[in-house]
Each structure stands twice: as C-alpha cells, then as structure tokens.
C-alpha positions as CSV (number, residue, x, y, z in Angstrom):
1,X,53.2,23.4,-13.1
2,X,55.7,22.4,-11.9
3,X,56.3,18.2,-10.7
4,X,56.8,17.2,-7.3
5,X,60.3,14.7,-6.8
6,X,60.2,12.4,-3.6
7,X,63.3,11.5,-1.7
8,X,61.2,8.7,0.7
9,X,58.9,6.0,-0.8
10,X,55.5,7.7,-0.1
11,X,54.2,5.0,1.8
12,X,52.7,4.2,5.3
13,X,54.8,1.0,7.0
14,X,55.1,-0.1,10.7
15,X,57.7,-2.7,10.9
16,X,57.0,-3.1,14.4
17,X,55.6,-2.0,17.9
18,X,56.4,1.1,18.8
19,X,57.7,3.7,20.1
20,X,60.4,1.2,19.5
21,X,64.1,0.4,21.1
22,X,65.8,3.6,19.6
23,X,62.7,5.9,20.3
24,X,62.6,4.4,24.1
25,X,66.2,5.0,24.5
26,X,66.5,8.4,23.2
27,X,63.2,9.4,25.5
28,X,65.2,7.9,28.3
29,X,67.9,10.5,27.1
30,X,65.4,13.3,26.7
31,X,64.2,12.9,30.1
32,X,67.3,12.9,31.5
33,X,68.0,16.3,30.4
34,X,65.1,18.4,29.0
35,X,62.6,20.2,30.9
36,X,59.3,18.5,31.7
37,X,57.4,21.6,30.2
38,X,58.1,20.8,27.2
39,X,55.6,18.2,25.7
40,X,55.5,15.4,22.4
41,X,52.4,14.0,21.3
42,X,53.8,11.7,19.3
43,X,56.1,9.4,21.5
44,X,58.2,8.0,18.2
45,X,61.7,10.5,17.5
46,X,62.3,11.6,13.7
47,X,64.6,10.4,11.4
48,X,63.7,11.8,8.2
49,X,60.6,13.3,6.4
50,X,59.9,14.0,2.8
51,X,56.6,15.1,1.3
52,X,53.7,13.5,3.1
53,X,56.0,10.7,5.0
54,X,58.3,10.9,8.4
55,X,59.8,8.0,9.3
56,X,61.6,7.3,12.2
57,X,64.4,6.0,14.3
58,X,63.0,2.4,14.3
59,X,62.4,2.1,10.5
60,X,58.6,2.9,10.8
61,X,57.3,5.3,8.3
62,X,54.4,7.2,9.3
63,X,51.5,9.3,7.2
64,X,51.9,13.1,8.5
65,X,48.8,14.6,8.3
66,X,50.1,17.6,10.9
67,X,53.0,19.4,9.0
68,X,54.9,20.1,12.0
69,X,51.8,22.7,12.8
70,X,51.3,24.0,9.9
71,X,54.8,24.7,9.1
72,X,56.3,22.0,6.2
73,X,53.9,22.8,3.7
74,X,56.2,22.5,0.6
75,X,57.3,19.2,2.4
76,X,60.3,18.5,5.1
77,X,63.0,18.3,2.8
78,X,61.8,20.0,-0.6
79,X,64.7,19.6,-2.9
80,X,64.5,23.5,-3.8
81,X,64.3,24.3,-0.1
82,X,67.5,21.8,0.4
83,X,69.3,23.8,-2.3
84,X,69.1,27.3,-1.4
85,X,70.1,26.2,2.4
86,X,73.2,24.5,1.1
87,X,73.8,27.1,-1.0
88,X,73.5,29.8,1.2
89,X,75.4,28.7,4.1
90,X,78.5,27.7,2.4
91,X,78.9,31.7,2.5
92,X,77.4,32.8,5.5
93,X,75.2,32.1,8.3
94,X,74.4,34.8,9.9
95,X,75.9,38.8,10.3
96,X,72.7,40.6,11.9
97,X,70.5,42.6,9.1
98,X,70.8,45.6,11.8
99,X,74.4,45.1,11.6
100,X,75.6,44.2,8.3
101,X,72.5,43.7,5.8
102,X,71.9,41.2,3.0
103,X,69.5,41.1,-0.2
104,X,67.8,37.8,0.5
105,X,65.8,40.0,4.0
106,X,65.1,42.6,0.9
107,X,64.0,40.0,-1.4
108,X,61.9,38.1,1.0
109,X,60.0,41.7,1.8
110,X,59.8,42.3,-1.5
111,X,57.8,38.9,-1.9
112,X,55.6,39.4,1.0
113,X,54.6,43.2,0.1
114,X,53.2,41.6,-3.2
115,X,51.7,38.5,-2.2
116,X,49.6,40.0,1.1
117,X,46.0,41.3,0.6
118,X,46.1,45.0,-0.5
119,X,47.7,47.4,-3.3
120,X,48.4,49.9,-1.0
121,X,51.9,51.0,-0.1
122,X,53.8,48.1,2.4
123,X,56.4,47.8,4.5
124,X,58.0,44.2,6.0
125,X,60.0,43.7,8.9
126,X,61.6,39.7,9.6
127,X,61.2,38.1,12.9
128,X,62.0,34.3,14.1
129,X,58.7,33.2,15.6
130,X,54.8,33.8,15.4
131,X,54.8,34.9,18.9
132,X,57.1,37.4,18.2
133,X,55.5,38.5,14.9
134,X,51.9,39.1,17.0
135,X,54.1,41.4,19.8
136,X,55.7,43.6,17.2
137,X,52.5,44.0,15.1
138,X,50.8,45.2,18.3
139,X,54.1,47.7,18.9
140,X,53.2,49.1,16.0
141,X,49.8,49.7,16.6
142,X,50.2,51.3,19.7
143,X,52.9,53.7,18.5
144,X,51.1,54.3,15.5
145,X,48.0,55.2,17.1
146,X,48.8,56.7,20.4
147,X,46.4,54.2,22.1
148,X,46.9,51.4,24.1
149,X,43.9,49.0,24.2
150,X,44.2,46.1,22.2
151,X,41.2,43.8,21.1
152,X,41.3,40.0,21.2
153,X,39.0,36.9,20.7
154,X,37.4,34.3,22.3
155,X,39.0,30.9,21.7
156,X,42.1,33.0,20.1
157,X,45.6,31.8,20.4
158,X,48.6,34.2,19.5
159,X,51.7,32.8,21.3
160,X,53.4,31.9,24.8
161,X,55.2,34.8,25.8
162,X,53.8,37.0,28.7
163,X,52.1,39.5,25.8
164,X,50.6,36.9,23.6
165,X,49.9,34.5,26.2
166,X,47.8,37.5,27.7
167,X,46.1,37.5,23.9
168,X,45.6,33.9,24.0
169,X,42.2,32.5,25.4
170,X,42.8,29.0,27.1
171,X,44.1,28.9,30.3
172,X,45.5,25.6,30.4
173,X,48.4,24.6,29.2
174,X,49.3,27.9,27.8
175,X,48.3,30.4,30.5
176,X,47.5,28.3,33.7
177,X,50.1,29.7,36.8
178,X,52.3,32.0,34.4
179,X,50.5,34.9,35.3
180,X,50.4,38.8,35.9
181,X,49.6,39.0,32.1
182,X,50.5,42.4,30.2
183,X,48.0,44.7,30.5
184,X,45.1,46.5,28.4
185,X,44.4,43.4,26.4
186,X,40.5,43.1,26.4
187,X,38.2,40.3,25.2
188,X,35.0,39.7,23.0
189,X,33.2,36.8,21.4
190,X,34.1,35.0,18.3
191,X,31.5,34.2,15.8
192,X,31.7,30.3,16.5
193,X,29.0,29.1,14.0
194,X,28.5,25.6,15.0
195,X,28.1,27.1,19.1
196,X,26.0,30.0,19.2
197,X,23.1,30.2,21.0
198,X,21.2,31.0,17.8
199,X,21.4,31.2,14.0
200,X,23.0,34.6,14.2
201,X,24.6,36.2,11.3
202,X,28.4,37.2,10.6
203,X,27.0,40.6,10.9
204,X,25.0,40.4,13.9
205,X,28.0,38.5,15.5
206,X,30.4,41.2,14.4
207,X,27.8,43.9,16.0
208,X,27.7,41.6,19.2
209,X,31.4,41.9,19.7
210,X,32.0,46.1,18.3
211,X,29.0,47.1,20.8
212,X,30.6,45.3,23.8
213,X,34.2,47.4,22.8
214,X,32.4,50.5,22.4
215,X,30.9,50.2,25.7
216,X,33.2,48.5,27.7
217,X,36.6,50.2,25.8
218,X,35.9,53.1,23.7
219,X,36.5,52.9,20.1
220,X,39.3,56.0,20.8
221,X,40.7,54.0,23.2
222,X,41.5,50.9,20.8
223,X,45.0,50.7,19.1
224,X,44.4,47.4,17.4
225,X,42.1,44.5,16.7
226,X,43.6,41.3,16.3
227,X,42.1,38.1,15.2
228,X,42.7,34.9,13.4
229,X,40.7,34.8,9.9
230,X,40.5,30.7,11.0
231,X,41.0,30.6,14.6
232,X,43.9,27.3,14.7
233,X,44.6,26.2,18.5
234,X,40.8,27.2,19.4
235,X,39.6,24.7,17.2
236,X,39.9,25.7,13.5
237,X,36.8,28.0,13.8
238,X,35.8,29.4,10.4
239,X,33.8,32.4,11.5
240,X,30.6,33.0,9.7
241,X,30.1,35.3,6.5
242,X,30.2,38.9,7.1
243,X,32.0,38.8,11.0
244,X,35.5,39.5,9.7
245,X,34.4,42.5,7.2
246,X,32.5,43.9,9.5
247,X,35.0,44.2,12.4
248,X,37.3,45.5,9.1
249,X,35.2,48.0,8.2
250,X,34.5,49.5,11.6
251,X,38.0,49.5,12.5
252,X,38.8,51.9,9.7
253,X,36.0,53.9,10.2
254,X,37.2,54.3,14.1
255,X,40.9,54.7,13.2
256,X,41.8,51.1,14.8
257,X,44.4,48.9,12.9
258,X,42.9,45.3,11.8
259,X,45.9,43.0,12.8
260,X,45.0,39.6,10.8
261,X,47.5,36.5,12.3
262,X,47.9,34.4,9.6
263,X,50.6,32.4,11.6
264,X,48.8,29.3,11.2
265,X,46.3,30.1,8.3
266,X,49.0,31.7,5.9
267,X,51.0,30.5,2.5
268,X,48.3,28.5,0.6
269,X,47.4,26.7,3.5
270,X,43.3,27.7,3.1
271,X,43.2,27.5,-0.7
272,X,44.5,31.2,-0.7
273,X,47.9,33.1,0.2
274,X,46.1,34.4,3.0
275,X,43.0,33.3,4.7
276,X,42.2,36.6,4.6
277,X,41.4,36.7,1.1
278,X,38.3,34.8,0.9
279,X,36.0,37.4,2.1
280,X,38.1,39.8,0.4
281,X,39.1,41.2,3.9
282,X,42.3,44.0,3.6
283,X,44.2,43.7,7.1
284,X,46.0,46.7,8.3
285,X,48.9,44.3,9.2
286,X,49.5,40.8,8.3
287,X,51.7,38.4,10.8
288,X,53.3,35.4,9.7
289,X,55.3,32.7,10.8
290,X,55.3,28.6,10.4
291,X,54.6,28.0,6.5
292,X,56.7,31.2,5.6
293,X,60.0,29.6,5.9
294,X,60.2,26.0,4.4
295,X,60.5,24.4,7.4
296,X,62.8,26.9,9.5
297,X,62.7,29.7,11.7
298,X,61.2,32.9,10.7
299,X,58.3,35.3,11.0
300,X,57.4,38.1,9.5
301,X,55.1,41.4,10.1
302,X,53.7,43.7,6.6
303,X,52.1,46.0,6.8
304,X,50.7,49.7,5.5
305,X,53.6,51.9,4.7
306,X,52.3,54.5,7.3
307,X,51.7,52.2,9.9
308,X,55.3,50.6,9.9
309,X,57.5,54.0,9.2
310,X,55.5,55.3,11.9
311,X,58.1,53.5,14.4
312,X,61.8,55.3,15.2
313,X,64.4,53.6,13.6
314,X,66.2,50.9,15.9
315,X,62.4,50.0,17.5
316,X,62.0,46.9,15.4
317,X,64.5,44.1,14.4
318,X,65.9,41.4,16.8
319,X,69.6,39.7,16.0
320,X,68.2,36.4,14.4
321,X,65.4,38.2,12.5
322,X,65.3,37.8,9.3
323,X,68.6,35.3,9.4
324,X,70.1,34.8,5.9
325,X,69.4,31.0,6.0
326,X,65.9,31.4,6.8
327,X,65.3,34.3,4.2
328,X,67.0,31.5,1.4
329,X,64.7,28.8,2.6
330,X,61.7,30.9,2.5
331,X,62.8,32.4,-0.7
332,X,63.0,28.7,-2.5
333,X,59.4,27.6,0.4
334,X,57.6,30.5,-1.6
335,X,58.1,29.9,-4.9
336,X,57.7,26.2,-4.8
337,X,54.2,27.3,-3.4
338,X,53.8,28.7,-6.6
339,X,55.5,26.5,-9.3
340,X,53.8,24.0,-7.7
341,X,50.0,25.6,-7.6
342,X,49.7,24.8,-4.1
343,X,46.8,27.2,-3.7
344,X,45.3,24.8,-5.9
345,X,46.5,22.2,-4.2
346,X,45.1,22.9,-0.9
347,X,41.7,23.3,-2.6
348,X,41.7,19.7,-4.0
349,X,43.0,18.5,-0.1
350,X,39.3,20.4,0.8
351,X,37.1,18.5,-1.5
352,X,38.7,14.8,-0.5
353,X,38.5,15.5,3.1
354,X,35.3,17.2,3.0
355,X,33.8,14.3,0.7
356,X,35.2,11.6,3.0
357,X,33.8,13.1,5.7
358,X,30.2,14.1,4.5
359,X,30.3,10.1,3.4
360,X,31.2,9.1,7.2
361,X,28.7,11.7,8.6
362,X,26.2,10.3,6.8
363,X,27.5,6.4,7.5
364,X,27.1,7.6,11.4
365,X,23.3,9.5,11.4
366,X,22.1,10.7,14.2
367,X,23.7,9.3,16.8
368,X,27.2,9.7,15.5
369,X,30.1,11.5,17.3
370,X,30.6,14.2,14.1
371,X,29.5,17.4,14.9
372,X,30.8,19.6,12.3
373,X,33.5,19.5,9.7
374,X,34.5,23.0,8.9
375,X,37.8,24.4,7.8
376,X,39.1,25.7,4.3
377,X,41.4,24.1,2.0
378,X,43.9,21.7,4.4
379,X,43.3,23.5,7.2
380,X,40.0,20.9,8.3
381,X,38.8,19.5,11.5
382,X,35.8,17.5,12.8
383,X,34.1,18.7,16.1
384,X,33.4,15.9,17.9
385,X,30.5,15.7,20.4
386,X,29.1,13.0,22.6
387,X,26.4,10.5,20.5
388,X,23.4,11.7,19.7
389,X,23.8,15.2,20.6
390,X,25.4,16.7,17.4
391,X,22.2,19.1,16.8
392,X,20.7,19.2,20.4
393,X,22.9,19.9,23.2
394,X,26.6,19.1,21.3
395,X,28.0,17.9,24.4
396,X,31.6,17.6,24.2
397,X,33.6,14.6,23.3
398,X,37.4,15.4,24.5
399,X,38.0,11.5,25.2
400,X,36.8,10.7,21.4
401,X,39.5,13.1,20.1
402,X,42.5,11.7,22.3
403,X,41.0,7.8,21.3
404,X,41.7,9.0,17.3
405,X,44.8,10.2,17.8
406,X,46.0,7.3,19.6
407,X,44.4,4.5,17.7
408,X,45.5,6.9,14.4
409,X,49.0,6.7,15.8
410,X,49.5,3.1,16.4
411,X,48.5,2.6,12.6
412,X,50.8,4.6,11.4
413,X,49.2,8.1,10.9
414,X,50.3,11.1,13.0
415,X,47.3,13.9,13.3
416,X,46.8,16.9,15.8
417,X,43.8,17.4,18.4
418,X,42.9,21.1,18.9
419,X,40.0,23.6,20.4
420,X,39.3,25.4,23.4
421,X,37.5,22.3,24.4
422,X,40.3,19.7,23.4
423,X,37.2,18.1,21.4
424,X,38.4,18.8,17.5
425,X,40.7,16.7,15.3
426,X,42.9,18.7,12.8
427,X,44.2,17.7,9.5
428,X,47.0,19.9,8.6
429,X,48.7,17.8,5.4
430,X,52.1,18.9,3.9
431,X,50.2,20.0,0.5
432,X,52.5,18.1,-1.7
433,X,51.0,14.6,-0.3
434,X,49.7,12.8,-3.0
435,X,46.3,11.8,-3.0
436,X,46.9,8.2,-2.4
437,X,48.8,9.2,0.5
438,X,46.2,11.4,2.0
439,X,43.3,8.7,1.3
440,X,45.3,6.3,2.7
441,X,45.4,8.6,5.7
442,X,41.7,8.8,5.8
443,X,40.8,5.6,5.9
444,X,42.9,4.9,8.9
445,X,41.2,8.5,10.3
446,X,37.8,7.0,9.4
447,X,38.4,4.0,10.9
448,X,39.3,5.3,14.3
449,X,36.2,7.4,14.1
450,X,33.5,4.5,13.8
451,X,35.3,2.8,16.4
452,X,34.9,5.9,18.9
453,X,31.4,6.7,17.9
C-alpha cells in the first residue's frame, strides 16, 4: 500500500476570531456581486487544503470532516491528482470528445466498466455533474424501454435542475417556488429504519413500496427505478436488509431498469466501490459524480451494454463531458483509491466513529439527544432527537444540529447537517485523514454534542 505524503501540517489551529479581516472582506466582495441564492455554511473563504486540513485566508487551519460533499476523497490536493492535471493541460484543455476525441474519456470508461457491480457487458458515457448524470440515466431508461414513468423515493435527493429537482423529495430549499416540475415522476416510501411505524422488514418495506407502484402506476408503465443505496441529503438513511434486493429483483422480473445514484455514496466512500455492493445489489445503471474526479468536475453514467446502445448516436454527450483535465484527474483520483486501500480505509473511519459514538450514546442514556448513528464506512451521521424521546416519540431536534455545527465551527472543525428534517449531523472525512486527525475531530464533535443535549 501505498504511503500518503502531506503538503499542510495535519493539524487543527485557530489563530484567531473568525471569520476574520480577509474572510469579512472577501464576503463583502461576494455580496457585492454573487447571487443571494447561492449559500456557504461555513462563513471562513479557502486558501488551501490538503488531506484532512483546509486552512484559510486568515491563517486558521481547520479539521474537514465534510470533503467538499463527498467529493475530495483522495484529499484536495493529492500529489498524484496534482500531477496528471499539470501534466495534462500543458497539452490541452479541452477539444470536445464529440468533436475531436481523446484516450483518457476511453480510459476512464474502461475503469468504470470494471470497477461497477456486474460482469455483464457495460457501456460509459462522461458527464460534468450528478444532476446531469441522474437526467441522462433516466433518458436512457425511457428510450430503452418505451415507457415513461419513473419511480422515486421518499427523502431522495437527485439534483437541482427542473428533472431531478422533480426526483428530489424536500421542498425547501431545493424545490420550494421553482415549480411546474417535469412530469411522470412518481413517489413511494423509503425503508427508514429508525422511523417506521413498526419493526418492518427490508422485505416487507420493499413490498410496501412495489404494491403501491403496481397499483397506483403499473409495472408496464415503469421505465425506471431510481434510488440511492444510502439516501445522502435525506439524512444518510441506510435502508434496512432485503429493501434494495427486493426492489432489484422485481424490477427485472417487470422489465424496469434499477438506476442506483451513487453520486454521493460512490468510490470507497461506504467501505466499498459502490454502496451497492454490500447487499450484493447489480444496478441496471450506475450514476456518478463528486468522488469520481479528484476534486473536479465530472460525472459519469455505466451501464448494461443493451441499455446504453439502445440510444441513437448524437443523444448523449454534452461539450464539457468528459473534459480531458477531468478524465486525468479522475484517472490519478481512482487509482490512489486503490494504491492507497481506501476501501479499507473507509472501513477503519466506520469503526472509530461508530465506537466514539456508541461510547457517547452510552455517556448520554436515556435522556440523551442521539437517536441513531447509522451510515457505512465514512459516510456516518447521528439522528438527533429532542431528550428523552430517542425510543418513544423521536421528536426532532433541528436546533441541536445547527448548535454542533456552529459550536464545531468556532473550534475549528467544519462538518455538514443533512435530512429531510434538517435533524442529522454528517461526517463525510477525506479518507486519507489520519486517525489523529479524525479523533481530534471527534472530540471537538463530542463535545458540542454534551453541550446540546
């Protein structure tokens, strides 16, 4: 394996208030000129990052337990990454792949056709962004099938644009006065462990959500199901044994293509290549986005050979997709992932969070704020519910999450709040943190947590 080289002192270090002078000036600057819409949770602005560390304008280095969303999981500046960047744009940046093609889009296909679930026959086509990946994966499905209806989750997020905002669950800030939405996009329950009414099965939950299609839809009518394996922005829902099979198993039986989004849950983040993969679950078609490309933009659909040749030539591509840069980066992102064991990796991340957290759980009892802690690999959270209620009524506690974060932030540790609820606290590490690093982290998290509760 492979050892791990650090640019930036790996090292949490506030050497003042904050957001300091530079950050306040440069907000003044942003506001001046960027749209309103566009949002920051963290109020500090970037001046580098490396491994498990950003640091920013002000000289304050921070912990960064979010990886951009999922996205820098070899780090922000991995030195193999770095390379093949330089490397590749001292001969060109860009010439269009429908235009004038390159091997590194060939290579990068090649990579992904091996590494997604499946022996079967593959096919790969490049986009820039996860949104984009989810519209062209249901594109396919619709030509391939002659059918129209696609299938979507409860608490599911998929993207912004009109068609995957119209996926997406939560209204606000995502959906909330952006409306008509594309059509024939239905909805069915999630198997949310923790939330259901009662102790139902992944089965049972699975049978909940096929009958409500078959009656409401039509299995003949359904192009495509599409869920996340780990739900991310709906709160990092891991759904329970058996759901995701199931739903498998009956879409092939029905002729319906299983659309797994592994935007958020892909490249070793789960302990696996794909989340997908720990129930053994073959999709149809695989999107992917943020961890794919080292840190810049680019997406990616695979899928069965017969699914994607189905499509006339010119209906896929885009100008950027697959842009040569991106393709080197995510050439040099991948195998870092594996020189590095990542996979491996992530599963250590899972037992130090999960065994910090069990401890705190425990620290709390009853009348703590911890709910559940669920997730695979370093894709964790903590559901957090008002005191006392975490096995009665689980009344939810979306003024404990934003109090983390904040109190998190202002000792120098940046982490994410998610869930259809805004009640769950990610932990999305860059997987080359060390484990000082991340346990450092932690015991700022923890602390923040007993002072909620």
């Amino acid at each position: 394996m492979s050892e791990i080289h650090y640019r930036l002192e790996q090292k949490r270090h506030l050497s003042g208030s904050f957001p300091g002078p530079k950050s306040a000036a440069l907000d003044a600057r942003r506001k001046a000129v960027v749209a309103g819409g566009v949002a920051s949770s963290v109020p500090v602005y970037v001046a580098d990052a490396d491994g498990g560390i950003i640091t920013d304008v002000d000289g304050n280095s921070f912990i960064d337990l979010g990886s951009g969303i999922a996205v820098t999981t070899v780090g922000a500046s991995d030195e193999n990454v770095v390379d093949a960047v330089r490397e590749q744009v001292g001969h060109f940046t860009h010439t269009c792949f429908m235009v004038t093609p390159y091997e590194s889009y060939v290579a990068v296909a090649e990579e992904l056709n091996a590494l997604t679930p499946g022996t079967h026959e593959k096919r790969t086509v490049l986009f820039n962004s996860g949104a984009e990946a989810v519209e062209n994966a249901v594109k396919v499905a619709r030509l391939a099938t002659g059918r129209d209806a696609i299938v979507a989750f409860d608490h599911a997020y998929h993207g912004r644009t009109n068609l995957t905002m119209a996926l997406t669950a939560k209204a606000m800030p995502y959906k909330t006065n952006f409306g008509p939405f594309a059509p024939e996009i239905y909805r069915v329950p999630m198997s949310y462990p923790y939330r259901e009414e009662s102790d139902i099965k992944g089965e049972e939950a699975a049978r909940r959500a096929i009958t409500m299609i078959e009656k409401q839809i039509g299995a003949s009518s359904v192009a495509g199901i599409l869920i996340e394996p780990i739900q991310g922005e709906g709160g990092f829902i891991v759904p329970a044994d058996g759901f995701l099979p199931t739903l498998a198993a009956w879409a092939k039986e029905n002729g319906v293509v299983f659309i797994a989004d592994e935007v958020q849950s892909g490249f070793c983040r789960t302990g696996e290549w794909f989340a997908s993969q720990h129930e053994g679950v073959v999709p149809d078609i695989i999107t992917m986005a943020k961890g794919i490309g080292g840190g810049l933009p680019l997406s990616a659909i695979t899928g069965r050979a017969d699914l994607m040749d189905a499509v006339h030539p010119g209906g896929l591509g885009g100008t950027y997709g697959g842009n040569p840069v991106a393709c080197a980066a995510s050439l040099a992102a991948i195998k870092a992932m594996k020189d590095y064991d990542l996979n491996g990796r992530a599963q250590n991340i899972e037992k130090i969070v999960t065994d910090r957290f069990a401890a705190l759980v425990e620290e709390l009892g009853e009348a703590g704020i911890i709910g559940e802690i669920r997730g695979r690999g370093a894709m964790m959270a903590i559901e957090l519910v008002k005191p006392g209620t975490a096995h009665t009524t689980k009344e939810v506690n979306a003024e404990a999450a934003k109090a983390i974060a904040a109190a998190c932030l202002q000792s120098g540790v940046i982490i994410l709040t998610c869930g259809t609820y805004g009640n769950v606290i990610r932990l999305l590490p860059p997987l080359v943190i060390t484990d000082e690093l991340l346990n450092d982290g932690l015991d700022v998290l923890c602390t923040a947590v007993r002072k909620a509760a």
